[in-house]
N, C-alpha and C positions, 0 to 999 in steps of 0.2 A: 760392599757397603759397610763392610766389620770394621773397617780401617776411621771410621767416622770419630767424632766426640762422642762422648761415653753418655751424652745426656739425652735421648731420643725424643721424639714426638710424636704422641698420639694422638691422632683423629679422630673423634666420634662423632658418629652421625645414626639418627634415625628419625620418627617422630614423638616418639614416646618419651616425656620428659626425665621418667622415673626410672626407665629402662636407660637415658643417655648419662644418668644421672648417677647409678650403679657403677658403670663401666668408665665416668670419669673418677671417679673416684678411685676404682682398684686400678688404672692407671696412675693417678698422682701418689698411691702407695706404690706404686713398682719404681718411681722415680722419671717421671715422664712430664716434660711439658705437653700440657693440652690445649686443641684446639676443636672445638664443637662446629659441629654444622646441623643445623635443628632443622628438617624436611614434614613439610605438613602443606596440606592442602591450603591455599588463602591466606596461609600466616602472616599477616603485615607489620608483627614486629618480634623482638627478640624476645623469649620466654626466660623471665629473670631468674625464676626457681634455680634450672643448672646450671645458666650462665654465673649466678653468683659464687659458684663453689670457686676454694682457694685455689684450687689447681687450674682453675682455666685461664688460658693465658690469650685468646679471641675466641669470640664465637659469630655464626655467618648463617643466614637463611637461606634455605635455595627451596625453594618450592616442589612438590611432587605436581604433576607426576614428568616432572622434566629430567629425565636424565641424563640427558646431555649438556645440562645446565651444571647438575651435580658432577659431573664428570669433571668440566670445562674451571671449579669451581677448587675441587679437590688439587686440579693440574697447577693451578698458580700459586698451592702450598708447597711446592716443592722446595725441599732445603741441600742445598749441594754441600754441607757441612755436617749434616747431624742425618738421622735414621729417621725414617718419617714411616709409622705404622698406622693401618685404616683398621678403623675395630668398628664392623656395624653392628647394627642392636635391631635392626628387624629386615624382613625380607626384602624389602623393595632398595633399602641401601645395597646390600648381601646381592644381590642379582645384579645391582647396576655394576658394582665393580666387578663381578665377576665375568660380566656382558663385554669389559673394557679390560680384562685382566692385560692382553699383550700390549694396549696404549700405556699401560702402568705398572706394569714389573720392572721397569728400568729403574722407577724414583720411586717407589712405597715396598714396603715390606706388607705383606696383607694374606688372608687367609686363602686358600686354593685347594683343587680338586685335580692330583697330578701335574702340577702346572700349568692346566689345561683353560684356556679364553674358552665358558660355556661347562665346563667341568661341574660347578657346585648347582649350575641350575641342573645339570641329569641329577646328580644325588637326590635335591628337594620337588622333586618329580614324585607324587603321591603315589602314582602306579607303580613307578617302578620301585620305591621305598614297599610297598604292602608284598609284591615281590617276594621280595628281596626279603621281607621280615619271616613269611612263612616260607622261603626255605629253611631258613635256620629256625625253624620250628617254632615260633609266635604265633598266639594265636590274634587272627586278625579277619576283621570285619566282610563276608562277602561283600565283592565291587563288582561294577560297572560301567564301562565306559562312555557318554552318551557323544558321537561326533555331530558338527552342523553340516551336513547338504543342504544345496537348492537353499539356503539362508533359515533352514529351520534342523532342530534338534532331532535325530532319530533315537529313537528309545526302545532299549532290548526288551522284548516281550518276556521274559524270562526274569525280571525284576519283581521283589517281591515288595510287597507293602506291610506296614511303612518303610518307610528308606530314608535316607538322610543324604543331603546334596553337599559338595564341596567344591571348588575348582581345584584341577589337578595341581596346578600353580598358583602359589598363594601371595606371591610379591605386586598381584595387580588389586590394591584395595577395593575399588568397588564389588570386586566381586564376593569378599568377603560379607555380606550385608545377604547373601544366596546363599549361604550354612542353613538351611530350615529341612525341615519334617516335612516329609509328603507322605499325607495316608490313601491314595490314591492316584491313578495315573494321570487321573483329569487333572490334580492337584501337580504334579510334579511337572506335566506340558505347560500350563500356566506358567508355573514359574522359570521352563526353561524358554518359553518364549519372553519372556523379557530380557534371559540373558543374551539371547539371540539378535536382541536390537544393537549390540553396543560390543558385543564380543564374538571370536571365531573360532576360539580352539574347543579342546576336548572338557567333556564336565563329568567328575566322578559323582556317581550315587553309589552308597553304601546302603548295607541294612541297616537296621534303627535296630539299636541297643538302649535300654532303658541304665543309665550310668549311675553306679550305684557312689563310686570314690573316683577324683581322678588326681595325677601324679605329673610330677616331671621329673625326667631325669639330665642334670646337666655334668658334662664334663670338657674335658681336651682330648685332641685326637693329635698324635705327631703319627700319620701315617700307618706304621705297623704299634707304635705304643699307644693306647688308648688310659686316660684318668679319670673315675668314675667317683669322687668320693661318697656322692649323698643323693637322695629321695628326696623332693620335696612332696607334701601332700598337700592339697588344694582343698580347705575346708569352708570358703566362700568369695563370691566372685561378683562382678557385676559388669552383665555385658561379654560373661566368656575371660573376662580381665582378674587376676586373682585378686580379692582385697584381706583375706587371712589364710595360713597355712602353719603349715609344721616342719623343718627339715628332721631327717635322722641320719645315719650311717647308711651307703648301700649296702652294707657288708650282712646288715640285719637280713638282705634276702640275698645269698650268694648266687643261687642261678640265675638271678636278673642281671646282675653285674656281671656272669659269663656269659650271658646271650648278648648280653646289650654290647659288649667290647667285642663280638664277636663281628655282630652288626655293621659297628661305626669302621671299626678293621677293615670289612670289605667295601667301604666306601672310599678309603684310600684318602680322607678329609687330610688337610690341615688347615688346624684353626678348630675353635668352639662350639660346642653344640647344645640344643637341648631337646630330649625326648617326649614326646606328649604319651600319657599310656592314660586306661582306664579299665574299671573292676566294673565287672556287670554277671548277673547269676554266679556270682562266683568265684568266676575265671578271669585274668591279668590278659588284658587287650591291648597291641600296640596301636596307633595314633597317629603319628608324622614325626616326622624327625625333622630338626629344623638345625640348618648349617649357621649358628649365631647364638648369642646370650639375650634371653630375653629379662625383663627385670626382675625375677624373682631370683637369680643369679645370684643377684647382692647380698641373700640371705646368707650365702655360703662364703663367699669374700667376708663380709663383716664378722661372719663368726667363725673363721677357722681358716678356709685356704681360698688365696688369691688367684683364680685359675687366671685371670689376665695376666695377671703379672707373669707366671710360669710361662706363658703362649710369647709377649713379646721377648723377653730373654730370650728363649728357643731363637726369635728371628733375627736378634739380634746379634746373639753371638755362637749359635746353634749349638749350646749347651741345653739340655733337659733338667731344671733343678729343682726337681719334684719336691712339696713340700709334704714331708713326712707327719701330718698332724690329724687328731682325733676330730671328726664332725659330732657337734652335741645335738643331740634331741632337743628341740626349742624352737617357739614359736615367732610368726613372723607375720608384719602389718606393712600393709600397701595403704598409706596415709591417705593418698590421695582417690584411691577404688574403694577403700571403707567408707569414704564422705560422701563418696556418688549411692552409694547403698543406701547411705542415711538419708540425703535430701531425696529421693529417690522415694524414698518409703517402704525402702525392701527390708530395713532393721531401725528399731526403735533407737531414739538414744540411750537409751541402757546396755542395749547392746554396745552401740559404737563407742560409748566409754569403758564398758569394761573391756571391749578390746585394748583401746588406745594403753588400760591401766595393765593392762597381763600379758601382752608381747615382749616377746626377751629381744626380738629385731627388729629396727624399723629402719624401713626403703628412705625416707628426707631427712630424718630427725639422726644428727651424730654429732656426739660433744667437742669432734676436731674439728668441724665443716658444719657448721650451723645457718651459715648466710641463708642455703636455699628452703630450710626448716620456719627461717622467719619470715622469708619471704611468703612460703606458704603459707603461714600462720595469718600474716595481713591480707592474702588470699582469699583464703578461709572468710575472713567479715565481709567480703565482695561477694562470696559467692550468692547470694540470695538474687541480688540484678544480675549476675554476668549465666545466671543459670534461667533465669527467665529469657534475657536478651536469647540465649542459645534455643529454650523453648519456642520462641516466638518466628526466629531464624528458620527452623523446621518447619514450623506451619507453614509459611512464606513459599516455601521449596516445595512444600508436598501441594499447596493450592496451584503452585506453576504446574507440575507438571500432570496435574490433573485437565488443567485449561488445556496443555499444548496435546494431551494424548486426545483430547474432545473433538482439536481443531485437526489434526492427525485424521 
């Protein structure tokens, strides 16, 4: 595929508009025509925020949870002339191609786990990442595995309370909404019988750690080279979603940046990652590791190094052309997870102005690419209806399925 035109094309696809919005971007800085495909539940039209940005050259909806639609969708961008790279931006994209990797190594360049169809889904496998982290000496959350027999959850008696639930695979959204606290067993059966209506696999519960600070760490992995430049800190969030934080250097903690490359090393990745970790009594806890860039990513593209851009060269012309540059200490705003905070009533507008006035980054707003900044901006005056209509949406859902569990 090296033999191509020198001008490639990148894919982005996920549901996250800020997270597809990041990664179109530090592709149209690495020189890449873009093409977007925006995956979300119900979506019946195009979301204009990312689609407006200058570098997008189409954009395409394909609905979750069809992946065979997205596959079937991806296939007909195929270019027999140029380099055609998939860059997803959350799990559920991240698993489908990797579900399809042998239908589509012939015509995409894309991220993989030893070349292997099914490869990145064992890496982002919780068990065995928590593994895998306390061999190399992390310290990491006791687990449990809970399997379904006979159509109900068995649950190891040896489970301490509280505990904290996750699914071991996290590319099937619903299940994401089951992340809750159990201070009891009564309480933890509850809620794995509901996950038991609708799903069959395995569910971890972990202990419950009270989280004092939590972190990411994102880089690139070219197999035995791993790129770690920066820490980002998570200093508020809404919904689990970061809406402010701080990047620094990784270098500020050297044994993190040795454990953690040591880590991604024996996953034999290529392609982007980002780490989840958290500080509790004290001590530095790993998380999950996740095979992809999620938006806070963009901090580190905007302010210093392009790791997209570094990953598609790599594929495109299997040069490594690391970029040699300093990560500043500086703060960073999720426009869109700070406004959910504020209508929300989780921070005053005092708050949310002096954030907007004292962040040195921000995920929409950039003086080269402004379309999707204004677009949000007109957003923004909507939100008061389009935030109730969504309230009023939920009530509607949560009265059905209270009717159908009655008639059940």
């Amino acid at each position: 595929m090296n033999n191509k035109e020198t001008t490639p094309i990148a894919i982005v696809m996920g549901r996250n508009y800020a997270s597809r919005l990041g990664m179109i971007r530090a592709a149209g800085l690495a020189g890449c025509e873009v093409i977007v495909i925006q995956t979300q539940k119900q979506q019946k039209r195009i979301c204009k925020i990312d689609a407006s940005s200058k570098y997008v050259r189409k954009c395409y909806i394909c609905n979750e949870p069809y992946k065979n639609r997205l596959i079937d969708l991806i296939n007909s961008l195929q270019d027999s002339d140029k380099n055609v790279v998939l860059l997803p931006t959350d799990d559920f994209t991240a698993w489908a191609i990797d579900e399809h990797y042998d239908c589509l190594k012939d015509h995409f360049l894309m991220p993989t786990v030893n070349d292997e169809q099914g490869g990145m889904a064992k890496v982002m496998d919780k068990e065995s990442q928590k593994r895998l982290a306390r061999e190399i000496g992390m310290n990491v959350a006791e687990g449990w595995v809970c399997t379904k027999e006979k159509g109900a959850y068995q649950i190891p008696a040896d489970i301490v309370y509280p505990c904290f639930t996750k699914p071991i695979q996290s590319y099937n959204g619903p299940l994401k909404q089951y992340l809750k606290r159990c201070d009891s067993k009564e309480e933890l059966a509850a809620l794995l019988e509901k996950v038991a209506v609708f799903y069959g696999g395995a569910f971890l519960v972990e202990e419950y750690h009270e989280i004092e600070k939590e972190y990411a760490v994102v880089g690139l992995s070219i197999r035995d080279k791993v790129i770690i430049p920066s820490v980002f800190q998570m200093l508020s969030d809404h919904g689990g979603v970061t809406a402010t934080g701080r990047i620094f250097p990784i270098s500020k903690i050297p044994s993190l940046e040795e454990s953690l490359s040591l880590f991604v090393r024996k996953t034999q990745l290529l392609g982007m990652f980002d780490i989840d970790l958290y500080e509790s009594g004290g001590k530095l806890y790993f998380n999950e590791f996740n095979a992809r860039l999620g938006a806070s990513a963009y901090a580190l593209t905007a302010s210093s190094v392009n790791l997209p851009s570094i990953f598609i060269n790599y594929l495109v012309d299997g040069d490594l052309h690391e970029e040699k540059k300093s990560v500043p200490d500086a703060s960073f705003v999720n426009e869109k997870t700070l406004l959910d905070q504020y209508f929300y009533k989780e921070i005053r507008y005092c708050q949310y102005k002096h954030a907007m006035e004292e962040s040195d980054i921000f995920f929409l707003k950039d003086e080269n690419d402004m379309a999707p900044f204004k677009i949000f901006i007109k957003y923004k005056k909507d939100l008061p209806s389009l935030y109730m209509w969504r309230l009023l949406r939920k009530s509607k859902n949560k009265i059905r399925r209270i009717l159908k569990k009655q008639k059940s």
